[in-house]
N, C-alpha and C positions, 0 to 999 in steps of 0.2 A: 818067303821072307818079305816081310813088309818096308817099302820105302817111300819117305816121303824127300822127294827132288823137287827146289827151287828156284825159278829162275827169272829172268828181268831185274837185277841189279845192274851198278853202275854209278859211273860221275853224271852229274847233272848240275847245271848252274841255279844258286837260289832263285826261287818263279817256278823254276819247270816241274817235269810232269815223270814218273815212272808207276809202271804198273807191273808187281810184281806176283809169280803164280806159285802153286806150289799144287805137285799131284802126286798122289799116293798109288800106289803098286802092291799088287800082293795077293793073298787070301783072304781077303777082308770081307767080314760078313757085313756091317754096319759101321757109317763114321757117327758120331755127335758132334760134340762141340769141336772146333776145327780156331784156328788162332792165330794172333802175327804177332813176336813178341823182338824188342829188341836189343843190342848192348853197346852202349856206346861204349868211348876208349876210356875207360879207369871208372865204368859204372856197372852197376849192377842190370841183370835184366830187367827188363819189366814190358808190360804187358801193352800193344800198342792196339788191338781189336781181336773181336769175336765174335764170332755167329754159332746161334745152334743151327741144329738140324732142319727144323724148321722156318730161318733165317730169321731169328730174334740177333741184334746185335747189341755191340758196344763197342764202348772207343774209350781209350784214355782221354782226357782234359786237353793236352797239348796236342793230338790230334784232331780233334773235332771240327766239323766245316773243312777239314781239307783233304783226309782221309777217308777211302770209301773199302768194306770189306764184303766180300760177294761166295756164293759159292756156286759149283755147276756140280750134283750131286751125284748126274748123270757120269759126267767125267771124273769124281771122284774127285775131283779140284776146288782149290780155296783161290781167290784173288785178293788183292790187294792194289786199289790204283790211289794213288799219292801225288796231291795236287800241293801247289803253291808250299815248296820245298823249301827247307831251311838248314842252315848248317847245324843246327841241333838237331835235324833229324838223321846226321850222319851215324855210323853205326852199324853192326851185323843187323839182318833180318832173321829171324828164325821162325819157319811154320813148324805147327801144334798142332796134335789132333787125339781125339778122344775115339777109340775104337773099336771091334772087337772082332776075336780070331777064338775058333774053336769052345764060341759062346762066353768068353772072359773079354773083360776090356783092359784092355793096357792104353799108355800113352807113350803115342812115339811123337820125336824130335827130326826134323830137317835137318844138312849138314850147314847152313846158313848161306844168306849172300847178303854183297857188300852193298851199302849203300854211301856214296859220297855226294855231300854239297858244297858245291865249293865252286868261286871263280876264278 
């Protein structure tokens, strides 16, 4: 059974700093694209970075310059380190990942973590 657990949520004052990870378990032949997507309170998801396999990334607009997305392939691990916080960026975190088991790719979902900004 494949899981992807993540961790490094939390309150934080706007300015500061969290770096949040997420590592996948399982049977897993191959990751590809892997992801940090969020939701804030009475919003839709959306997509806040991505990296392939190869570490090509991207960022949403409202992250850019402060958000950094990494991966450790070895570990089977996504990061996520989150500079110069805001209260817009409060919100669930949810890690993404494009993968495959049994030679098929599925996508699996994290069960999320929190993230608050706030003083």
């Amino acid at each position: 059974q494949v899981q992807l657990v993540e961790s490094g949520g939390g309150l934080v004052q706007p300015g500061g700093s969290l770096r949040l990870s997420c590592a996948a378990s399982g049977s897993i032949e191959s990751i590809y694209d892997m992801g940090w997507y969020r939701q804030g309170p009475g919003k839709q998801r959306e997509l806040v970075a991505s990296i392939t396999s190869s570490a090509n990334t991207n960022y949403a607009d409202s992250v850019k310059g402060r958000f950094t997305i990494s991966r450790d392939n070895a570990k089977k691990t996504v990061y996520l380190q989150m500079n110069s916080l805001k209260p817009e960026d409060t919100a669930v975190y949810y890690c993404n990942a494009e993968l495959s088991l049994g030679g098929l790719r599925y996508n699996y979902w994290g069960q999320g973590t929190q993230v608050t900004v706030s003083s």
